[in-house]
C-alpha positions as CSV (number, residue, x, y, z in Angstrom):
1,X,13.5,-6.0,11.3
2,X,14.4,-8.6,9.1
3,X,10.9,-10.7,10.1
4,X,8.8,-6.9,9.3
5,X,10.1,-6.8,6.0
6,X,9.2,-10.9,5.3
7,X,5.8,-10.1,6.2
8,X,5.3,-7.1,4.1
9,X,6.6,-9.1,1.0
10,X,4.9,-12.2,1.4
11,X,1.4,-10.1,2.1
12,X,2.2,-8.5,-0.9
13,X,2.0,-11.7,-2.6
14,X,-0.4,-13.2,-1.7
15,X,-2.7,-10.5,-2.2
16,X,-1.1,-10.8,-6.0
17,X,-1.8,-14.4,-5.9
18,X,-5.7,-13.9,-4.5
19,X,-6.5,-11.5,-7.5
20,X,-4.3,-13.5,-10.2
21,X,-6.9,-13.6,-13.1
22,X,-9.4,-11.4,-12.3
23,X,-10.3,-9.1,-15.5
24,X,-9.6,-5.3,-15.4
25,X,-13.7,-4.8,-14.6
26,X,-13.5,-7.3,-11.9
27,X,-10.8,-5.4,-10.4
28,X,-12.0,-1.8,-11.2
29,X,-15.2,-2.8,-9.8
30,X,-16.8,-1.2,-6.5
31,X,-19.6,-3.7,-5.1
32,X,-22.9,-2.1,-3.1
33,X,-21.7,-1.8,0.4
34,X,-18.4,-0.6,-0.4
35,X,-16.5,2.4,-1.5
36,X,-13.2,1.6,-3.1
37,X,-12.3,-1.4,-5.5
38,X,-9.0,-4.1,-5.4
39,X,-6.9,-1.6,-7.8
40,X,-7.6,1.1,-5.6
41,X,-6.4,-1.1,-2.6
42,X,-3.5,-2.0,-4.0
43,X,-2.4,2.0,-4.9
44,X,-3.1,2.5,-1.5
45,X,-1.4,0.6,0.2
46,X,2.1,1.4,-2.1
47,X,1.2,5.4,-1.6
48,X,0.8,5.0,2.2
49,X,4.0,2.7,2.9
50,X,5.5,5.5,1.2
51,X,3.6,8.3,3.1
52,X,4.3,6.9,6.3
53,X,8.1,5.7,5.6
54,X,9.5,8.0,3.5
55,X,7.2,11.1,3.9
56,X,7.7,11.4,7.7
57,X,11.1,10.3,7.4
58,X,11.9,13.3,5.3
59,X,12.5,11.6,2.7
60,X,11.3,11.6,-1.4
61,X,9.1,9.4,-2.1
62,X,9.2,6.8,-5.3
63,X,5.1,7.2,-6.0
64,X,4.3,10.5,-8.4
65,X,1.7,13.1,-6.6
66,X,-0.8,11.8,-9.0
67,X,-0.6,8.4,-7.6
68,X,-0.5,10.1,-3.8
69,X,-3.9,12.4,-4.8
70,X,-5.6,9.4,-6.1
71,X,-5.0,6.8,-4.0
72,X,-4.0,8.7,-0.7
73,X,-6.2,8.2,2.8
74,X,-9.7,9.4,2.7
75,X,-10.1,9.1,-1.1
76,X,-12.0,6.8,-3.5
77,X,-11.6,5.4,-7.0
78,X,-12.0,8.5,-9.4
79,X,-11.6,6.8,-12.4
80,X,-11.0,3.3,-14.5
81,X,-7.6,2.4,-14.0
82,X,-6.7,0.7,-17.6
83,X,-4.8,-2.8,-17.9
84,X,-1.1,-0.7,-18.5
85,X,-1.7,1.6,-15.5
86,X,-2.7,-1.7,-13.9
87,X,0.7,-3.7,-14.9
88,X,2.6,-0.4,-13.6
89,X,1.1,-1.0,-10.4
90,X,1.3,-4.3,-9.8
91,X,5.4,-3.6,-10.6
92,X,5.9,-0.8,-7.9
93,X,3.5,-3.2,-5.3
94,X,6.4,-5.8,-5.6
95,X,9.8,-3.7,-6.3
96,X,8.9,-0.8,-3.7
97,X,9.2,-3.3,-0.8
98,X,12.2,-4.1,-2.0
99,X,14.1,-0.9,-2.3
100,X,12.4,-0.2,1.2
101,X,14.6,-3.2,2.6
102,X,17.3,-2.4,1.0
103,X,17.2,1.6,2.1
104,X,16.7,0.4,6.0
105,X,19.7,-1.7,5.8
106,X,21.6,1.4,4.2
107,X,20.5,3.3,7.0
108,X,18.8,6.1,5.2
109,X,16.0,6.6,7.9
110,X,17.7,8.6,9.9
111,X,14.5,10.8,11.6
112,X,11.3,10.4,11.2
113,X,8.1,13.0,12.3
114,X,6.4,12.0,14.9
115,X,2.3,11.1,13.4
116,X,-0.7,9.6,14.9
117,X,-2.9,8.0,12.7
118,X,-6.4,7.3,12.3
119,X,-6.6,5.0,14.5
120,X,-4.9,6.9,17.4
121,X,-1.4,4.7,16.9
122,X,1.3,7.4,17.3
123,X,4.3,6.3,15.0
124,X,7.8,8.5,16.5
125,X,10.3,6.6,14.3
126,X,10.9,4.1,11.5
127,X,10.4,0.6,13.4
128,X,7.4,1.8,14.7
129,X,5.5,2.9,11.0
130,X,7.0,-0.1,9.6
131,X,5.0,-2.3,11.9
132,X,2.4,-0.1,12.0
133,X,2.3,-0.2,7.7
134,X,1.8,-4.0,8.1
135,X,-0.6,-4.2,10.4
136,X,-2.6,-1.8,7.8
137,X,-2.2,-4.1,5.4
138,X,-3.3,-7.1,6.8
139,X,-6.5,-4.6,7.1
140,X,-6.9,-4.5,3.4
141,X,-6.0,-8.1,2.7
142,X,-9.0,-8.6,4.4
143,X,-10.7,-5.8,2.4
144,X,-9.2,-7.7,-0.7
145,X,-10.7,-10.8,0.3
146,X,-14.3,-9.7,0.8
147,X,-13.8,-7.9,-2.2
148,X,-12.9,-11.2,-4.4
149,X,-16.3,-12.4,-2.7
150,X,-18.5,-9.8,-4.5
151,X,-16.8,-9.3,-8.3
């Protein structure tokens, strides 16, 4: 699982890296043609690896219900996130990751609840949302990257 966890942190970054230096409108901003902006991708994707790791593992999550009702599946940008909710962000994108790893190697997953997702990929343990988590976000590193295009 060791090679999982690599490519979670190193998308993580790089979707960092692509954004590094785009201003808070830039980033808050939702071009024609689509319906969420890079701030709300990033939230996403932190509430979801949580969702579908923790959540279904039985486990608390490290996101507040706030974050979860904003940025959850099926919802949209409801409101400007400012530069300090931004920073706060950007902190749990990189240190969440890292916890993760280090609560698999504790073994703290110890069940998980069967879910199928959106795209009809039923996850029945750990292994199987961690690979499904990256594979959704490699989705929205591609949903960054058109993104960057059009702000």
């Amino acid at each position: 699982m060791d090679h999982q966890f690599d490519i979670l942190k190193k998308n993580r970054n790089l979707i960092l890296k692509v954004i590094d230096g785009f201003s808070m409108d830039q980033l808050n901003k939702i071009p024609d043609g689509f319906n969420n902006n890079v701030v709300w991708n990033l939230a996403h994707l932190m509430v979801t690896q949580q969702l579908l790791c923790y959540q279904f593992s039985g486990l608390e999550v490290a996101v507040s219900d706030e974050m979860i009702g904003l940025f959850r599946k099926g919802t949209s940008p409801k409101k400007v996130v400012l530069s300090a909710e931004f920073d706060e962000i950007k902190k749990l994108f990189i240190e969440l990751p890292l916890q993760f790893e280090r609560d698999y190697s504790d073994g703290i997953f110890k069940s998980y609840h069967e879910y199928t997702t959106s795209l009809d990929v039923t996850l029945s343990d750990i292994r199987s949302a961690i690979s499904f988590n990256n594979f959704h976000e490699g989705i929205h590193l591609g949903t960054i990257l058109a993104l960057r295009k059009l702000i």
